[in-house]
C-alpha atoms as one frame of an Amber mdcrd trajectory, in Angstrom:
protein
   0.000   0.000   0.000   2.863   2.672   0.787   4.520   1.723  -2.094   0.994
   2.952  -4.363   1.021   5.862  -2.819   4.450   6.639  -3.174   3.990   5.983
  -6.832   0.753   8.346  -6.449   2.824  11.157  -4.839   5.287  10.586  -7.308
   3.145  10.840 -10.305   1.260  14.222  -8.616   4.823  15.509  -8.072   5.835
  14.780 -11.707   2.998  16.294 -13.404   1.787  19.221 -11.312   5.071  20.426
  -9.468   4.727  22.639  -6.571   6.433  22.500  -2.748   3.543  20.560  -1.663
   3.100  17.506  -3.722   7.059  17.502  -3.483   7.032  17.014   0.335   4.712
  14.911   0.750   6.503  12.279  -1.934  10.074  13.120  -0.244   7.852  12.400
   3.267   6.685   9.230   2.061   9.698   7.966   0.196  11.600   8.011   3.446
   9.351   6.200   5.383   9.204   3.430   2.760  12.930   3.686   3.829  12.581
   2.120   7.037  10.137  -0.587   5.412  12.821  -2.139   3.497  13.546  -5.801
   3.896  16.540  -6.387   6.205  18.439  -8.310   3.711  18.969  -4.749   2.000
  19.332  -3.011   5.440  22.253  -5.423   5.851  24.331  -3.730   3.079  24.946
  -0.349   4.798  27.258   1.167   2.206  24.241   0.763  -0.673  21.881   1.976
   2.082  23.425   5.150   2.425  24.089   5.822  -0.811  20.982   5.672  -1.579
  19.011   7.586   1.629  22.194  10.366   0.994  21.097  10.583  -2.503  17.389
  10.940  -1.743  18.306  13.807   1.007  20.410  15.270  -1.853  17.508  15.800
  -4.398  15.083  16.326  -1.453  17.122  19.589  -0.142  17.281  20.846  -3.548
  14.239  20.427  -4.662  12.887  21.434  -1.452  14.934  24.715  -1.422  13.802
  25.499  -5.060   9.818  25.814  -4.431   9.130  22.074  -5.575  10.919  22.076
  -8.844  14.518  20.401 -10.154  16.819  23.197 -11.551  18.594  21.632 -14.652
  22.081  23.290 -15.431  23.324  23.152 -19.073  19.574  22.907 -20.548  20.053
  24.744 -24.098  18.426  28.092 -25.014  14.964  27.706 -26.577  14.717  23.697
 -24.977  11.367  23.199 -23.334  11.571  19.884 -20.702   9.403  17.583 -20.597
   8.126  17.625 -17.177   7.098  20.579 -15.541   9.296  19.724 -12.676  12.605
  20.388 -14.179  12.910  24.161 -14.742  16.077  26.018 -16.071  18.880  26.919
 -13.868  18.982  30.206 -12.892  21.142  32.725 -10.682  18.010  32.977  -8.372
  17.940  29.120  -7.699  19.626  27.638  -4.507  22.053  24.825  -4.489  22.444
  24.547  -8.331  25.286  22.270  -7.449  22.955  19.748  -6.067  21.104  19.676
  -9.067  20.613  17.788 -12.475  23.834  18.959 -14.528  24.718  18.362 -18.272
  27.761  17.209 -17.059  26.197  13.995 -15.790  24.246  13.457 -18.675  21.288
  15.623 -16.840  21.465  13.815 -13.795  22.288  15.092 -10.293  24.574  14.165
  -7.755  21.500  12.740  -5.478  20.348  10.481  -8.561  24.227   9.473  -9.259
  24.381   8.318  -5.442  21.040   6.263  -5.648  21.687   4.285  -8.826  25.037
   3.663  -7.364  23.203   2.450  -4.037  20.590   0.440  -6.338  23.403  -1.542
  -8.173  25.287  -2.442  -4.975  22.117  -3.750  -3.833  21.332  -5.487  -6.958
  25.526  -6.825  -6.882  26.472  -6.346  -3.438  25.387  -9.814  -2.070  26.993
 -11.575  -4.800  30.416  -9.571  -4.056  30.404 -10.483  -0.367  29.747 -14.313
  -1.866  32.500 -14.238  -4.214  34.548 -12.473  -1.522  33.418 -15.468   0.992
  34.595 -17.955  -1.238  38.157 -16.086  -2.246  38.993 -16.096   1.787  37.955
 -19.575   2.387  39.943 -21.031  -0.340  43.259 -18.602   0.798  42.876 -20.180
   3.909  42.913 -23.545   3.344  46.578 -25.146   3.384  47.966 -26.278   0.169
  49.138 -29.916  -0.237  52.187 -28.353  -1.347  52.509 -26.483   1.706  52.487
 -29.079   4.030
């Protein structure tokens, strides 16, 4: 059910803009947060990554009225959402958000697809990792 809503929020955020319908998806999305299965809790470096990314994009967009400043959009260049809005000199932490640097992403969305695929890879690392110790520290025939 949470994650509907989220979606809902999401979709009214999306479409409409505004500082309200931005809150109250940055609200919910942290509470689904603390929903998450344990098995993902248990990988604390993808965790953060991704809860510092969301409070990335959540202060900017936050700070900017309910809309995503987008640095490096071209003269003339009309975005398809109503959410993402030219940079400007009157916006607040521009640096925080999407940049044509990053192929029109932001540092908050870099940090939770980074999160996402250690989440996605992470278990099988620590597996493979597993395996590499527990064959280095088994004696060799040679060795003895």
């Amino acid at each position: 059910m949470a994650a509907i809503l989220l979606i809902a929020l999401l979709l009214l955020w999306r479409t409409q803009g505004g500082l309200l319908p931005a809150c109250a998806m940055w609200v919910m999305a942290f509470l689904y947060m603390r929903w998450l299965p344990p098995r993902l809790k248990g990988l604390p470096v993808a965790w953060l990554a991704v809860l510092f990314g969301m409070v990335c994009n959540a202060i900017v967009i936050v700070a900017n009225g309910g809309f995503m400043p987008v640095n490096g959009i071209p003269a003339g260049y009309r975005p398809l959402l109503p959410t993402w809005v030219p940079a400007r000199s009157a916006n607040c932490l521009v640096f925080l958000a999407d940049q044509h640097f990053l192929f029109y992403f932001s540092i908050g969305d870099v940090l939770i697809i980074s999160g996402t695929v250690l989440w996605c890879v992470g278990p099988w690392l620590l597996c493979l990792l597993t395996r590499l110790r527990a064959l280095s520290s088994e004696p060799r025939a040679a060795d003895t």
